[in-house]
N, C-alpha and C positions, 0 to 999 in steps of 0.2 A: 579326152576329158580336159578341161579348164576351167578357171574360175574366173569370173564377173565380181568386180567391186571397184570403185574409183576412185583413183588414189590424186589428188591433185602435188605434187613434186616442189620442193623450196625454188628451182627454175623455172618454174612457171608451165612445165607440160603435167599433162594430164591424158593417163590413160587408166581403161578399163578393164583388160583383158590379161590374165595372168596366166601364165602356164611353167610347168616343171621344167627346168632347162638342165644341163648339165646338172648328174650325179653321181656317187661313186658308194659302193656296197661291198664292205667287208665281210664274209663269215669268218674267217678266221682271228679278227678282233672284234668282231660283231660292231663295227661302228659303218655307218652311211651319213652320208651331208647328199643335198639338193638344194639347188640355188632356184628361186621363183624369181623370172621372168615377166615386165609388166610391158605389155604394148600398148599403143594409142587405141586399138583394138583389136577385133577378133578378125575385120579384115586386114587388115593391116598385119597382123599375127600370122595368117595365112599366105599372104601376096609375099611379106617381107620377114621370113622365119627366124633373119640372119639379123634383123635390124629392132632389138627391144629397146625400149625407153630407157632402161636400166633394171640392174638385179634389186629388186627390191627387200629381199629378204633371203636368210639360207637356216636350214632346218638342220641342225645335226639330232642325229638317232645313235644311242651306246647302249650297251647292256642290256639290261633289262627292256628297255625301249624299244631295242631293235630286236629282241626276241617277239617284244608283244605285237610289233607290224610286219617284220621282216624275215622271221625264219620259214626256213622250206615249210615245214605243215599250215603255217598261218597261208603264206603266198600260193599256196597246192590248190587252197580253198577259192584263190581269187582266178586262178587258171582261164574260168569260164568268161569271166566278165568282159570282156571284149579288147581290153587293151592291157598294157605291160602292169602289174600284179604290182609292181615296186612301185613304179609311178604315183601309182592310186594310192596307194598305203603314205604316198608322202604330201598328197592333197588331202588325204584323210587326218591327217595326223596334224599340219597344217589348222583342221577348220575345228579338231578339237581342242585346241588352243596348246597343242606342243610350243612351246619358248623358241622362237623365230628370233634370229641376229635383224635387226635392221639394215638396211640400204638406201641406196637413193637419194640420200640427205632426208630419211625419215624418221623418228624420234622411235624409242621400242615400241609406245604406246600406240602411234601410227600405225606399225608395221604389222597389225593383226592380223587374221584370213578367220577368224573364227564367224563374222558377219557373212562372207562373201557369199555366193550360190554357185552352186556348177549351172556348167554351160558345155 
């Protein structure tokens, strides 16, 4: 899973392809962060895994948050769906407009996913 939406960058690059990169998941303070990932695109995303444009944004999940995407029964439920249970919940969370840190030289109001589409 990834998401499609194009981000034009204050450098002057421009890509479209966004995907979940490095994360990290606590049960026992119940906190995760995930850093979204924008490449020039989805080939480029694939050819070049190692090479994003920049992080454009990082999502932290606490508490209550990370009970409502993150605990073992919610993620039990995602098991089937084809890919990592976590990931998703943090593209999902992501596009329901959870408060994303800007990156990239992107302002906060830039920095949304709530438009983008999977891909």
């Amino acid at each position: 899973m990834a998401l499609q939406k194009t981000f034009n960058l204050p450098n002057g690059a421009t890509g479209n392809y966004i995907q979940v990169g490095p994360f990290t998941s606590d049960r026992v303070t119940k906190t995760a962060s995930a850093d979204f990932l924008l490449f020039a695109s989805a080939a480029w995303a694939a050819a070049h895994p190692e090479a994003p444009l920049c992080v454009i944004a990082r999502l932290a999940l606490s508490g209550a948050k990370w009970e409502e995407r993150l605990a073992e029964s919610v993620l039990a439920e995602l098991e089937d769906a084809g890919s990592n249970p976590v990931v998703h919940q943090f593209y999902e969370a992501a596009k329901a407009g959870e408060p994303l840190r800007a990156g990239g030289g992107l302002t906060q109001a830039e920095a949304t996913l709530t438009d983008a589409t999977d891909v």
